[in-house]
ZAMARGU-4260 file (C-alpha; in steps of 0.2 Angstrom, whole numbers, plus 5000, padded with zeros to 4 digits):
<rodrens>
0) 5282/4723/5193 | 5277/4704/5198 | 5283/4712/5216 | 5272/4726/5217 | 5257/4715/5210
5) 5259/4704/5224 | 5260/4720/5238 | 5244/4726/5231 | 5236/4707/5233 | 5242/4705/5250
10) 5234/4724/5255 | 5218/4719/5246 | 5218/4704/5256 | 5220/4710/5271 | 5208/4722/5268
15) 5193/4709/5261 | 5198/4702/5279 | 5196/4715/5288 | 5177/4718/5280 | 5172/4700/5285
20) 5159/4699/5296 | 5165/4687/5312 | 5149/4688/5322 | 5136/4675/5316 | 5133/4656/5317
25) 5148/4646/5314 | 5146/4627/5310 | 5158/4613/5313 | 5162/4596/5316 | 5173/4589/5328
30) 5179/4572/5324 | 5183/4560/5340 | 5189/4542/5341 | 5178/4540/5326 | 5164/4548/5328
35) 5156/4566/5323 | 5152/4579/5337 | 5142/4594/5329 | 5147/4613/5339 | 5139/4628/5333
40) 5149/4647/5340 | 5137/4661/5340 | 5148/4673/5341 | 5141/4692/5343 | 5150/4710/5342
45) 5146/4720/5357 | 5151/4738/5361 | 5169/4732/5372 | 5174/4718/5360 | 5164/4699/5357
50) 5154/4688/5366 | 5150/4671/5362 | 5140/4655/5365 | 5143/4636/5361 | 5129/4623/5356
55) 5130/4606/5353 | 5116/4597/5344 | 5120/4581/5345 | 5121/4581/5363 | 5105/4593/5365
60) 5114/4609/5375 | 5113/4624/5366 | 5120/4641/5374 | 5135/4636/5383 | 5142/4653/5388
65) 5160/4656/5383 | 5171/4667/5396 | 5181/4673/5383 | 5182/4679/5364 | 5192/4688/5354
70) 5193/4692/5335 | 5212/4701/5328 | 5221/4699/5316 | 5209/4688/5307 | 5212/4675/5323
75) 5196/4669/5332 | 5198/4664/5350 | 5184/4657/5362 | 5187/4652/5377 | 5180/4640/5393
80) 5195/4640/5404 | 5186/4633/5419 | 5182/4617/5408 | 5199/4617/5400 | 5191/4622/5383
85) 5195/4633/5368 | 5197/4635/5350 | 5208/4648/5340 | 5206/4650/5321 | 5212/4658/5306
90) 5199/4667/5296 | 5204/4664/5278 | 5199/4673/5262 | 5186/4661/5258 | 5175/4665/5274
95) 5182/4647/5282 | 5190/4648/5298 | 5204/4637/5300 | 5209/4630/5318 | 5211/4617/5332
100) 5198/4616/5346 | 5205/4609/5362 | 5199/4601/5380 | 5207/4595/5392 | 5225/4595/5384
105) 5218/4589/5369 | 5219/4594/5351 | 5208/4592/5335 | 5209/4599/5320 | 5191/4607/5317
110) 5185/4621/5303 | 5170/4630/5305 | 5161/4638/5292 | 5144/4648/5290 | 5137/4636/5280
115) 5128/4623/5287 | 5137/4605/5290 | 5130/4588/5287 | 5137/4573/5297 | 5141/4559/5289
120) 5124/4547/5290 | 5127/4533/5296 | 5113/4515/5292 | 5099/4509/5303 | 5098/4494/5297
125) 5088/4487/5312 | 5074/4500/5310 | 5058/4492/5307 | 5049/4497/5292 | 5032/4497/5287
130) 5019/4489/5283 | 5022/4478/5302 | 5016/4460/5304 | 5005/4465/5319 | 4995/4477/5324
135) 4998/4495/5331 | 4984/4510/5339 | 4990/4528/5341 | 4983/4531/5361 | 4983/4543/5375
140) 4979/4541/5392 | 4982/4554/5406 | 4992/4555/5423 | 4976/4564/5430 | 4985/4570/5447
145) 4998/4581/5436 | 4985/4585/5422 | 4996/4576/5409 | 4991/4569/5392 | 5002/4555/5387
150) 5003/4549/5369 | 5012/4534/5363 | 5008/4517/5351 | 5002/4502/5356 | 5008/4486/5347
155) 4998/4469/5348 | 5003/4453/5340 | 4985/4454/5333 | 4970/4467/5332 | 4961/4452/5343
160) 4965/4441/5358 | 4971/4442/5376 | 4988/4447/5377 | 5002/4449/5392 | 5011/4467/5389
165) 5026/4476/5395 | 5027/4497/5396 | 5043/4503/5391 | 5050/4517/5402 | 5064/4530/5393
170) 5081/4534/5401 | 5085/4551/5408 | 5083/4567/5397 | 5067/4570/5387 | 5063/4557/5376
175) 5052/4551/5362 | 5044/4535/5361 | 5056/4525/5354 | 5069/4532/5365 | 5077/4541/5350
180) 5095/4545/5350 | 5106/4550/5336 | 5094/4541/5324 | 5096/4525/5332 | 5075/4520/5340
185) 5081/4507/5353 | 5064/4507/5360 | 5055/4504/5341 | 5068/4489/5340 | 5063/4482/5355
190) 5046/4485/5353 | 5044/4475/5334 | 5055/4461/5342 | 5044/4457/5357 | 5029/4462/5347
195) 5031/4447/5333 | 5037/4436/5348 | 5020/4437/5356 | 5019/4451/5367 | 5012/4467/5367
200) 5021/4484/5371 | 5016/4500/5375 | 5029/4516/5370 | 5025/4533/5376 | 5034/4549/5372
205) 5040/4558/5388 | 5028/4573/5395 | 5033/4587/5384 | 5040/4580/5372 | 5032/4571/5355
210) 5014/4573/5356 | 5013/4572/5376 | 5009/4587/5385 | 5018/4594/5400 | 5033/4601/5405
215) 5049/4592/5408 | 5059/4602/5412 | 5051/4604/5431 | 5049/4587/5431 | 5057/4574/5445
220) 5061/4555/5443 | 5044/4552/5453 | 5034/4564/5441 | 5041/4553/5426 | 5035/4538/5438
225) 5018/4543/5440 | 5016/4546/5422 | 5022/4528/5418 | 5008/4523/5432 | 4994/4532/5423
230) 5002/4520/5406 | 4998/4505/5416 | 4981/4508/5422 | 4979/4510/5404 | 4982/4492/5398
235) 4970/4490/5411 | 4955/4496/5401 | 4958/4488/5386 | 4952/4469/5383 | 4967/4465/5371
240) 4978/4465/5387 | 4980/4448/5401 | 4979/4458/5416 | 4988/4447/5427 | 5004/4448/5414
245) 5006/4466/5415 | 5026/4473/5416 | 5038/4484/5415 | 5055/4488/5405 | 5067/4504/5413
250) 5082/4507/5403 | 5094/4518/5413 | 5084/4531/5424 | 5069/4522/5416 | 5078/4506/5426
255) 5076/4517/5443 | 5054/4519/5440 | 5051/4501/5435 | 5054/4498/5455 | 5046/4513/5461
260) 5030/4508/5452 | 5032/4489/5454 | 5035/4489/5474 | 5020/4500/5475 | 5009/4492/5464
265) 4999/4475/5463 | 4997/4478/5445 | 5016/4473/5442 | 5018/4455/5436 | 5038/4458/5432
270) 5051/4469/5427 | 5066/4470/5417 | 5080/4483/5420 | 5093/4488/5406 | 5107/4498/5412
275) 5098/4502/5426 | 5106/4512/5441 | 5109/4501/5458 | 5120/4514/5467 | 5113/4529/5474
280) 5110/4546/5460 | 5125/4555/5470 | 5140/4539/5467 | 5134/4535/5453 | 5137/4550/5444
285) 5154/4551/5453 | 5159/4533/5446 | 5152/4541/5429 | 5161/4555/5429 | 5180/4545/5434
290) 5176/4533/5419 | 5171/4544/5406 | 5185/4556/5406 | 5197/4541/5409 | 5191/4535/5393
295) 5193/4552/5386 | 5210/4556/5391 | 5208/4567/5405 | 5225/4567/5418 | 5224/4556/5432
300) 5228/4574/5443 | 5212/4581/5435 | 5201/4567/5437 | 5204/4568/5456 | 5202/4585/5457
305) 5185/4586/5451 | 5181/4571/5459 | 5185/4581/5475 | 5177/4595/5471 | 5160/4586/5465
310) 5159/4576/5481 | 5160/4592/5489 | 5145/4600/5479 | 5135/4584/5481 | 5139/4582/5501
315) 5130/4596/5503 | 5113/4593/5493 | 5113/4576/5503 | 5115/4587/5520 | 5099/4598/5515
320) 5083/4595/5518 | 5076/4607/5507 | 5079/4613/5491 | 5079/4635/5495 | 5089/4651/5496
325) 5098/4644/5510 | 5106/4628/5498 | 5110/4640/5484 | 5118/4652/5495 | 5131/4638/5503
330) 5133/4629/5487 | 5137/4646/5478 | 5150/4648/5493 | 5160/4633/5490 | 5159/4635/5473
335) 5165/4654/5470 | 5179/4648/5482 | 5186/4635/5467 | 5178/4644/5451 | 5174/4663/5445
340) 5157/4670/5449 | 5149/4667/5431 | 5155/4648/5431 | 5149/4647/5449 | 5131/4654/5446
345) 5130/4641/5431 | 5136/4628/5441 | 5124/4630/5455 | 5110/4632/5445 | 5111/4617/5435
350) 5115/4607/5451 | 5098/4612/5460 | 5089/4609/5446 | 5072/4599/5453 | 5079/4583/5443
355) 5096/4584/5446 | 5092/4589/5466 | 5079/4575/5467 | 5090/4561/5459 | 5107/4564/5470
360) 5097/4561/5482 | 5089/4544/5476 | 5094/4530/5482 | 5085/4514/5470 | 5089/4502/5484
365) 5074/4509/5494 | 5062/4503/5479 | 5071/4489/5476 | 5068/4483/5492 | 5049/4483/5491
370) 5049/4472/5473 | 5043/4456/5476 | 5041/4452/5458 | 5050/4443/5445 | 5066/4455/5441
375) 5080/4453/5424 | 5094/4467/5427 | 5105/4466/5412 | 5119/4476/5409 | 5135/4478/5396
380) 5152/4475/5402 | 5158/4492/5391 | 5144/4503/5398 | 5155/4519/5404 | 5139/4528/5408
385) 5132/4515/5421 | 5145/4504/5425 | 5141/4488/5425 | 5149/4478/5440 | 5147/4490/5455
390) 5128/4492/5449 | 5122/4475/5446 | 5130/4470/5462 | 5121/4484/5471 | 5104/4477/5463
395) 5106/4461/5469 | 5111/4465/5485 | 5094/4475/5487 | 5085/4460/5478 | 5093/4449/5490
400) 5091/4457/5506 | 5072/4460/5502 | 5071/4442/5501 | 5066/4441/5482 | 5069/4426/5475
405) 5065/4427/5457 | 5081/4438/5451 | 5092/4437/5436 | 5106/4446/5434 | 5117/4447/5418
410) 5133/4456/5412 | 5134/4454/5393 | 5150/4455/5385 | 5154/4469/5374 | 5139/4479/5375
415) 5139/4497/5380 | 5123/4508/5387 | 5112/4508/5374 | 5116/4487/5371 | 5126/4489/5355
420) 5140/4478/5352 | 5156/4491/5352 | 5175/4495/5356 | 5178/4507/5370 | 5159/4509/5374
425) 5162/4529/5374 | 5147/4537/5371 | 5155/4546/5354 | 5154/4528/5346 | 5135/4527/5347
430) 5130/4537/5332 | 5143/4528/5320 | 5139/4510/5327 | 5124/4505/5314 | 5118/4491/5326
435) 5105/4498/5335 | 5101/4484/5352 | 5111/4469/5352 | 5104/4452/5345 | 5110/4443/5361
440) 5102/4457/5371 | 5085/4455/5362 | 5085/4436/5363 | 5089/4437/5383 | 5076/4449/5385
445) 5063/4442/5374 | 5065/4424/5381 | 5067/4430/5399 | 5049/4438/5396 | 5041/4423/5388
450) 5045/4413/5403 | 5034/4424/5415 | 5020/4427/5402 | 5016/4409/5400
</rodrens>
């Protein structure tokens, strides 16, 4: 008897399986080197089997297309082989789906669910809080030659006085105003700190994004430039700011603009640059590229292979003068000769994106060239995002060569991009390192600043 009871369980069970409903939202979390990586599968039944898509919140990409899926026998499997991707999965009576999600050779355990999943939340502890000891205006101004409106906060030491001021400029992707990230507001930190040391600061949230108007997506690193410009002439108008003390912070991208604007412009006293790219957009991506997946484990074989391949791609946007029919056409050629159509048609249309197009082709020692203020370029030994060494010594060389000689250049020990103290400086340990800027960064920066204001 106890035999044919558990005959019929194992038929039910196999039927209940059979009635769940794979297509839908499934939720997981993919924990790596210590840190929590959300990916969302949107799988969907179609008349010759399943397609399916991939997003990942945290890192902003939603609709990744996955080449292949497959649902039998209660096993899930999706697929990206050209990135070396997949997970497979066990749907289980309890509407969980047990598996492994690997990349690159590598494994991790990951269950996803149709529930939604919270990350652990990790403390803020630097965040400012209100009520601040200094004042701070809600503003807008506008880049009239691309019919932008700007909106961003300005903080001053006090309601009233003459005060010098520095304009912070984000880092690539769109951003708010405090250069949010993973709940970490580097640029709200900096801001309090240079604030109650004296010095006012205007934070802006990037065209399209927070209260700004505009679109970023068709935006170019000089578009984003002209909108920091329009910032300036700003703190021009009002009587709360010493004119003659106007400057600039970049961080990343941000640290490629601050010398676009301030070797065209009279109004720029000095600039600081934080992890700011010296080599041109094109190598450094490459020298990105060959650290990161170093740090992630990728093999050596792989790592040169796609540096091959990526050269390749980029060699051709830097032969082309414009950006047409006639540069999709050869890029998709070279491509569909390595990757399938589908993974090539992505591929080339990410790469001549206007930003990415524009800032392969950027080289920051052309602007650099023309600064002939005061410069600070800091950067953290760990950065894997932009390298330390190699850029600094391309900023200085450009400093140098232009005959600038008020330049500071800094490594600090143990930082990584976003100037928090870490381990491996992997980008998956930002959102579970609770500092969020470095007290040795801020102290640099701030003291560096109060020199030039005096």
């Amino acid at each position: 008897m106890t035999k044919i009871i558990l005959i019929l369980i194992t038929v039910l069970s196999s039927f209940l399986m059979m009635g769940q409903e794979i297509s839908g939202k499934w939720n997981g979390v993919l924990k790596v080197q210590g840190t929590q990586l959300r990916l969302i599968f949107n799988v969907n039944k179609t008349e010759n089997g399943y397609n399916a898509t991939m997003d990942s919140p945290d890192q902003k990409v939603t609709g990744i297309p996955l080449e292949k899926a497959t649902f039998e026998n209660s096993i899930l499997k999706l697929e990206i082989p050209s990135a070396q991707i997949s997970y497979v999965g066990t749907l289980n009576k309890d509407n969980i789906i047990v598996g492994t999600f690997t990349q690159n050779g590598q494994s991790f355990e990951m269950n996803l669910s149709k529930e939604v999943i919270q990350k652990q939340v990790y403390a803020r502890p630097q965040e400012p809080q209100k009520s601040f000891p200094y004042y701070t205006e809600e503003v807008k101004f506008e880049n009239k030659t691309d019919h932008v409106t700007l909106a961003g906060t300005l903080s001053l030491p006090k309601k009233e006085g003459n005060f010098p001021v520095v304009i912070l400029i984000t880092g690539s992707g769109k951003q708010n105003r405090d250069e949010e990230i993973l709940r970490h507001k580097p640029f709200l930190v900096l801001s309090d700190y240079l604030t109650k040391k004296g010095i006012a600061v205007l934070r802006f949230d990037d065209r399209g994004a927070g209260e700004s108007s505009g679109d970023y997506t068709k935006a170019t690193t000089i578009d984003l430039a002209r909108d920091v410009e329009a910032g300036v002439n700003y703190l021009k108008t009002r009587k709360e700011i010493n004119k003659s003390k106007i400057g600039s912070i970049g961080h990343s991208e941000g640290g490629v603009i601050a010398p676009i604007i301030a070797g065209n412009s009279k109004d720029i006293d000095f600039i600081v640059l934080l992890a700011a790219p010296g080599l041109r957009g094109d190598k450094l991506l490459l020298v990105q590229k060959e650290i990161l997946e170093r740090q992630f484990g990728v093999p050596e074989n792989d790592i040169q292979k796609g540096q091959e391949f990526f050269k390749g791609a980029y060699e051709i946007i830097l032969a082309s003068s414009v950006n047409d029919e006639k540069l999709k056409n050869n890029l998709s050629s070279y491509v569909q000769s390595k990757f399938d159509d589908k993974t090539a048609k992505s591929f080339v249309e990410q790469i001549t994106n206007v930003w990415w197009y524009n800032f392969l082709r950027m080289d920051p020692a052309i602007s650099l060239a023309k600064v002939k203020c005061p410069v600070l370029a800091l950067n953290g030994s760990k950065d894997l995002q932009v390298p330390s060494t190699v850029n600094l010594e391309a900023i200085k060389e450009a400093l140098t060569k232009a005959g600038n000689k008020n330049v500071t250049i800094k490594e600090l020990p143990g930082l990584n991009h976003l100037f928090q103290e870490c381990k491996t400086g992997s980008p998956l340990e930002y959102d579970t390192i609770e500092q969020t800027f470095s007290p040795i960064a801020l102290e640099e920066i701030s003291n560096w600043l109060l020199v030039q204001t005096k």
